[in-house]
Wavefront OBJ file of the C-alpha trace (Angstrom):
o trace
v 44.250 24.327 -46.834
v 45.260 21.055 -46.361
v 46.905 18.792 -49.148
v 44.757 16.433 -50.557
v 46.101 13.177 -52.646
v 43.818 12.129 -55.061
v 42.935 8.407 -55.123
v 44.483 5.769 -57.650
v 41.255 5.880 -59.415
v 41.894 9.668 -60.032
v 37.850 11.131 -59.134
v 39.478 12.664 -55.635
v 36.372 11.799 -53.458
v 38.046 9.647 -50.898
v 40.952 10.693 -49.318
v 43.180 8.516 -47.382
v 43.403 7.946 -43.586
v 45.559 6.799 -41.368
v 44.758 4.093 -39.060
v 43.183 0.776 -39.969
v 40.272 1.546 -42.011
v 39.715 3.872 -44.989
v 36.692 6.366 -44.528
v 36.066 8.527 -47.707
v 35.318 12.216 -46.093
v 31.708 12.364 -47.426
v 30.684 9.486 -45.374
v 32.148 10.493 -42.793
v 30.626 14.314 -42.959
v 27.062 12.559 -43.040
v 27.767 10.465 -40.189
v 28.819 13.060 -38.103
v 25.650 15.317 -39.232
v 23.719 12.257 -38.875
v 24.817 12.027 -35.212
v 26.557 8.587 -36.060
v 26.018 5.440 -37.098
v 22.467 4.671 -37.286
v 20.737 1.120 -37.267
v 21.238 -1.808 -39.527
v 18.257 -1.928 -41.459
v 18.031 -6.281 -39.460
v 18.016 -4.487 -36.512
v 15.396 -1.708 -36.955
v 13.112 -3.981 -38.482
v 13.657 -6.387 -35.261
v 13.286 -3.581 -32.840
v 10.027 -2.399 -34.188
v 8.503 -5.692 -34.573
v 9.704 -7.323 -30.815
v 6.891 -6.530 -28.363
v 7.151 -5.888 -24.832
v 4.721 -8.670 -23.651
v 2.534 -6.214 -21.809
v -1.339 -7.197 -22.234
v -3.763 -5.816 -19.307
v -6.211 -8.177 -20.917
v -4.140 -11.629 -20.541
v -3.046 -10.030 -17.666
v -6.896 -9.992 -16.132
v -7.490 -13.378 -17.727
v -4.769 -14.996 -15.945
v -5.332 -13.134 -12.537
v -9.532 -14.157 -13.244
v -8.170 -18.519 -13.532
v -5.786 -18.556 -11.043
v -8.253 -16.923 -8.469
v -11.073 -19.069 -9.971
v -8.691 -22.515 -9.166
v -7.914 -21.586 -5.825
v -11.929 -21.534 -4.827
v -12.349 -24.603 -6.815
v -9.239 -26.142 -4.563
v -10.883 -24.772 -1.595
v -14.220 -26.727 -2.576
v -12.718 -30.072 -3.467
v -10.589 -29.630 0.009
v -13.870 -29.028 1.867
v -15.796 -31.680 0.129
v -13.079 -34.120 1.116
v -13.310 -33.003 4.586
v -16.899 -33.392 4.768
v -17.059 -37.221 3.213
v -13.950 -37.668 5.697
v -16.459 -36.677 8.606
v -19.059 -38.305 7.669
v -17.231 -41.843 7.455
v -15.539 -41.633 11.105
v -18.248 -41.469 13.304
v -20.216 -44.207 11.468
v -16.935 -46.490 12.428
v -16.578 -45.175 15.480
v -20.007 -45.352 16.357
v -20.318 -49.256 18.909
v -23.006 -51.911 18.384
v -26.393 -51.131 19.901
v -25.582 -54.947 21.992
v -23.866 -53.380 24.661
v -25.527 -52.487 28.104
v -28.516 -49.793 27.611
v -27.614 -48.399 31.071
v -24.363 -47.487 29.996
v -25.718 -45.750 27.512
v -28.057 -43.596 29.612
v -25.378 -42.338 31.656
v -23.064 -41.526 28.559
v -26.107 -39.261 27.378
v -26.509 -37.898 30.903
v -23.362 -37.264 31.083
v -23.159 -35.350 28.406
v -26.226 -33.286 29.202
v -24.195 -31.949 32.062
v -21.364 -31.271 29.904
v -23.372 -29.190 27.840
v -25.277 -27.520 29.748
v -21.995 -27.069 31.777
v -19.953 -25.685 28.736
v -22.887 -23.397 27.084
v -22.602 -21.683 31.125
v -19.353 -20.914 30.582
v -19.052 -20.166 27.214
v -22.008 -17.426 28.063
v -20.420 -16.340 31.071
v -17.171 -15.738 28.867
v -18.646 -13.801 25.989
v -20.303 -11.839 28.715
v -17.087 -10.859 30.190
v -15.546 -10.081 26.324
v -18.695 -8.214 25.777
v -17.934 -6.200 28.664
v -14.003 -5.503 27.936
v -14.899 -4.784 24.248
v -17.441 -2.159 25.699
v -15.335 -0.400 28.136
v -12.606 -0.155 25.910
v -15.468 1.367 23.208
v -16.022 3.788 26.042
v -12.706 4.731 26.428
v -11.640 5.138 22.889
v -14.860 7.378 22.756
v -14.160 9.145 25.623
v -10.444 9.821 24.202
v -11.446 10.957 20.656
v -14.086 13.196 22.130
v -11.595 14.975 24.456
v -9.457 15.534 21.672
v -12.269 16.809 19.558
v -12.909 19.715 22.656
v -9.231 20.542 22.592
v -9.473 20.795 19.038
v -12.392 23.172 19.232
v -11.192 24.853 21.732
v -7.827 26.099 20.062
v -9.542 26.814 16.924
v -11.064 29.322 18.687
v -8.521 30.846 20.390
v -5.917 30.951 17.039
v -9.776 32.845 15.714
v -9.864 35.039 18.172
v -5.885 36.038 18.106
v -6.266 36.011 13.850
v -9.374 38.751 14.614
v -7.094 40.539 16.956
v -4.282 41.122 15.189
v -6.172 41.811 11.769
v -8.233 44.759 13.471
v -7.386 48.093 12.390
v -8.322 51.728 13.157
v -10.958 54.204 11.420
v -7.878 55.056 9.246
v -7.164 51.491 8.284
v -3.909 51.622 10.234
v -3.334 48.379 12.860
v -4.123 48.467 15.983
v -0.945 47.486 17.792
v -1.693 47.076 20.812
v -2.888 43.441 19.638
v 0.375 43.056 17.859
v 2.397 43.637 20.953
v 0.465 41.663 23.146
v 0.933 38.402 20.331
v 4.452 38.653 20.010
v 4.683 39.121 23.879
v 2.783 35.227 24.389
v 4.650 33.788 21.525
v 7.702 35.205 23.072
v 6.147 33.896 26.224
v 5.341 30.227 25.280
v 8.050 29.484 23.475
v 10.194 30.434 26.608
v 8.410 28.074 28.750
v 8.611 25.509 26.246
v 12.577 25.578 26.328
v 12.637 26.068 30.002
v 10.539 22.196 30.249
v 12.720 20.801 27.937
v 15.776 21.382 29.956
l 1 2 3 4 5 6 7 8 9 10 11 12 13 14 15 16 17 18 19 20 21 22 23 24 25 26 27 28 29 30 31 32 33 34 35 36 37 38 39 40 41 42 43 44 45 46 47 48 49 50 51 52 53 54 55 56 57 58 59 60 61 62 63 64 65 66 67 68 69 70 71 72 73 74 75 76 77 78 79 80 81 82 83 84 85 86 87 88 89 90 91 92 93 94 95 96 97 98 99 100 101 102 103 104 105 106 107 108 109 110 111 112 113 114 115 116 117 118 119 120 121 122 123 124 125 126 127 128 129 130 131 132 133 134 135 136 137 138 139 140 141 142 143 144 145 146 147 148 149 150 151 152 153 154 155 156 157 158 159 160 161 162 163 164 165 166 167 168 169 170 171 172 173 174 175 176 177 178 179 180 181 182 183 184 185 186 187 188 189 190 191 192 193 194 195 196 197
C-alpha cells in the first residue's frame, strides 16, 4: 500500500498532491465516477432557460407579411402606373384648332395600320400555331414509339422468364431453354463489345 501522510489537521481525509493544486482523494474518486466535472449550477440554469429561437408560428407570420407587402407594393406600383397613363395622353393630346383634314388622314392612317398589323399578327400566331403543333406531333410520335419498344421487350423478357421457368412432369428444368438463354446472352453481349470497338 502506499504511504499516506495525514493532514496538519490530523482527520487523514485529504492527502497531499503534487503539482499546483491540492485535491483531497474523495473528490477526486467522485469526479472520476461522475465522469468529471459537471456544470456550475449559473451555467445549467442558463443552458436550460436560453431558447433556440425556433417558432414555426412567427416563422408563418413573418413569411404571411412579407408576402402580403410585396402584393401591396405591386398595387401601389400599378396604381402609379395607371394615374401616370392616364395624365400623358391628356398632355399630349393637340388642340381641336388645327386643320380637320389633317386629322382625317391621321385616323386613316391608322386604320391601315391596324388593319395592317392585326394581318400580321394573325398570320404570325398562325405560323406559331403550326410549329407548336408539329412539334406536339413529334413529341407524340416519339413517346409513342418508345411506348411500342417498351411493350415489345416486356414481352419478349415474358416469354424468355416462361421459358426458362418451365419444367418437366418430374419438376426437373427443361434445359434446353437454359442453353439456348445463356447462348443469346453470350451472343448479345459479344456483339455489343464487337460495336464498341
Amino acid at each position: 500500500m502506499k504511504n499516506r501522510k495525514p493532514n496538519e489537521k490530523g482527520n487523514g481525509d485529504s492527502i497531499e498532491m503534487e503539482g499546483p493544486k491540492r485535491i483531497t482523494m474523495k473528490k477526486k474518486k467522485n469526479m472520476n465516477r461522475l465522469g468529471g466535472t459537471g456544470l456550475s449550477l449559473q451555467a445549467f440554469a442558463n443552458a436550460k432557460s436560453t431558447t433556440n429561437h425556433y417558432n414555426p408560428a412567427l416563422i408563418k407570420k413573418k413569411r404571411a407579411f412579407y408576402k402580403n407587402a410585396k402584393y401591396v407594393n405591386k398595387y401601389k406600383k400599378s396604381l402609379k402606373q395607371q394615374s401616370q397613363g392616364n395624365d400623358l395622353p391628356s398632355a399630349v393630346k393637340p388642340p381641336e384648332d388645327e386643320n380637320e383634314d389633317m386629322d382625317d388622314s391621321n385616323r386613316t392612317n391608322k386604320k391601315n395600320k391596324k388593319k395592317n398589323s392585326s394581318h400580321s399578327l394573325r398570320e404570325l400566331y398562325e405560323k406559331q400555331r403550326e410549329e407548336k403543333e408539329k412539334a406536339r406531333m413529334e413529341r407524340e410520335a416519339i413517346v409513342q414509339a418508345k411506348k411500342e419498344q417498351k411493350e415489345k421487350a416486356e414481352a419478349q423478357r415474358k416469354a424468355g422468364k416462361k421459358q426458362m421457368f418451365k419444367k418437366t412432369r418430374h419438376g426437373q428444368p427443361v434445359m434446353k431453354y437454359r442453353i439456348q438463354h445463356l447462348l443469346q446472352s453470350i451472343q448479345s453481349s459479344s456483339s455489343a463489345s464487337v460495336n464498341k470497338n
